[in-house]
C-alpha positions in Angstrom: 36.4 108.0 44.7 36.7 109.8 41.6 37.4 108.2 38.4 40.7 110.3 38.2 42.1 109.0 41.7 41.4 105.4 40.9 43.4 105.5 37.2 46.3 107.5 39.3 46.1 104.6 42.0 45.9 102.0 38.6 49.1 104.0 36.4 50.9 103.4 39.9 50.3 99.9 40.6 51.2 99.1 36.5 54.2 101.1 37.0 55.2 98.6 40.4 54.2 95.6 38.5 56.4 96.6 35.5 59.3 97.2 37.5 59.2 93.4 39.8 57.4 91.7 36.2 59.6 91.0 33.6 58.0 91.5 30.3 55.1 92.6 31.5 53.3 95.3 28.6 53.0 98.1 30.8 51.4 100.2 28.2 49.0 97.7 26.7 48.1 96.6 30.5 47.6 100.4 31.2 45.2 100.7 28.0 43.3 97.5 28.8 42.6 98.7 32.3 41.7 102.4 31.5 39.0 101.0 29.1 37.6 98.7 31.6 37.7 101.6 34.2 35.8 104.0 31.3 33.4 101.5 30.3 32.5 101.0 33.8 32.1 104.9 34.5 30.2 105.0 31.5 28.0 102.1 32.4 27.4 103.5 35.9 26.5 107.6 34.0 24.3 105.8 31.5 22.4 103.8 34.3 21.7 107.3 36.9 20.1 108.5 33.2 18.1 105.6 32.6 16.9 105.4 35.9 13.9 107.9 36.1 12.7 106.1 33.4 12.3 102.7 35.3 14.7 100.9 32.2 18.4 99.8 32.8 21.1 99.7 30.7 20.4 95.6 29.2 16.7 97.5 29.0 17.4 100.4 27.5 19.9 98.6 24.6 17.3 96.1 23.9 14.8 98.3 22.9 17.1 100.8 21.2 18.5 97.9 19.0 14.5 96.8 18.5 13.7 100.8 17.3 16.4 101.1 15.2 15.7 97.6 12.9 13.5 98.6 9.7 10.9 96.4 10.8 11.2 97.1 14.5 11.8 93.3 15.1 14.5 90.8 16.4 14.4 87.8 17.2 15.4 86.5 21.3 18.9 85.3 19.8 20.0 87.5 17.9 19.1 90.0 21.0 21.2 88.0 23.1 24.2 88.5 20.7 24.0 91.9 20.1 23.7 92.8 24.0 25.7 90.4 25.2 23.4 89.6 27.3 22.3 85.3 28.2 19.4 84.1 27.2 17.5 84.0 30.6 18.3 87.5 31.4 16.9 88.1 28.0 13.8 86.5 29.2 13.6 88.8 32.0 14.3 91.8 29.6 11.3 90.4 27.3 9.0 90.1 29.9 9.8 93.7 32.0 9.2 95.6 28.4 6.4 92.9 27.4 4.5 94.1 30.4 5.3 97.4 29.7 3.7 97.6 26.6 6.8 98.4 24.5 7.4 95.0 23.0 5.6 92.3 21.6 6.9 88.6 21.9 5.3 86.1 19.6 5.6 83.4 16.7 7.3 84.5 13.1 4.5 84.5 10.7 6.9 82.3 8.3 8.1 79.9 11.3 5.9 79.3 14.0 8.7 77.6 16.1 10.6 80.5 16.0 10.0 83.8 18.3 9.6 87.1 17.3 10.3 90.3 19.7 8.4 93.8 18.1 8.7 97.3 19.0 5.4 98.6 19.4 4.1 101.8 18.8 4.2 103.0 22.3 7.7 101.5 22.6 8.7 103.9 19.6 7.1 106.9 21.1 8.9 105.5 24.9 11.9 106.1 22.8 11.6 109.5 21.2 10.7 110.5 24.7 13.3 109.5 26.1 16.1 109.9 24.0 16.2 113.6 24.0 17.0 114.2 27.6 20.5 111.6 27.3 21.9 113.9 24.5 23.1 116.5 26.9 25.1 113.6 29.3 26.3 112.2 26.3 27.4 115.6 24.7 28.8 116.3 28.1 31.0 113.2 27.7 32.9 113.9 25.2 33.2 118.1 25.8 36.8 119.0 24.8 36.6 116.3 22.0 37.2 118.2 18.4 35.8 115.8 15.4 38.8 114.6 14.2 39.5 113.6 17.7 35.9 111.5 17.7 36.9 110.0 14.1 40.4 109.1 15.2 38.9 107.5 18.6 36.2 105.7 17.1 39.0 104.0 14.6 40.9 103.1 17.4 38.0 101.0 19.1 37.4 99.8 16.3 40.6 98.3 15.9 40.8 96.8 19.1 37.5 95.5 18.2 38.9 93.5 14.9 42.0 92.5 17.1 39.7 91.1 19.8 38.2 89.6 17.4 41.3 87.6 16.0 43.0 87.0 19.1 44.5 84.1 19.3 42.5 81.2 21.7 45.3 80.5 23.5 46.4 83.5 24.0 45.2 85.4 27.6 44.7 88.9 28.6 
């Protein structure tokens, strides 16, 4: 089913739940959803792309966030936080680029107790391969987007970001 006919069956079944749900915040409900529906989409596009490539998306993040640090290293941890990602299946990321010759894994030179998780230089040249082939799909995404429109969208995530971020424990989506 297309993404279209599934947010028309979702703005339908908001718009029965507002009407038999007092209070319910039909808009913000709406908003939440179509993200979640988008980010999914998304997901599912950036995975087809990836795919030749032999890398998923957990994959594919990994390395970009290891090619993009000054010193082309991370550490398992902070990995794990900036994926999202738990630390076994950052284990099994690891050891899928480790055998692929695009990581290292091994002891800091300072700490020996603490790991250590390098881009190496065929990981680099993996990703200058492989990066120019995504711009199109990503281009694609956003067609009909002007730049104030990016600017203006990217501030909005960005505030749901700091929002999500200071929500309230007890309170529940």
């Amino acid at each position: 089913m297309a993404l279209g006919d599934c947010i028309a069956m979702m703005d339908q079944g908001v718009d029965r739940l507002g009407q038999v749900v007092p209070g319910m915040p039909a808009t913000e409900a709406r908003l939440a959803r179509l993200l979640l529906m988008v980010g999914h989409s998304f997901d599912e596009v950036v995975e087809q792309a990836l795919k030749p490539y032999q890398l998923n998306h957990s994959d594919f993040l990994t390395l970009m966030i290891l090619y993009s640090r000054p010193d082309g290293s991370s550490t398992p941890g902070e990995l794990c936080e900036y994926t999202s990602q738990g630390a076994t299946n950052m284990t099994r990321i690891a050891n899928v680029l480790v055998k692929r010759g695009l990581i290292t894994r091994g002891a800091s030179a300072q700490d020996r107790r603490r790991v250590v998780i390098r881009i190496t230089a065929a990981g680099r040249r993996f990703v200058q391969k492989l990066l120019p082939p995504l711009f199109p799909r990503l281009s694609a995404a956003f067609a009909g987007f002007g730049e104030a429109d990016k600017r203006r969208f990217g501030k909005l995530l960005r505030k749901l970001a700091d929002n999500l971020d200071h929500m309230d424990e007890a309170s529940t989506l």
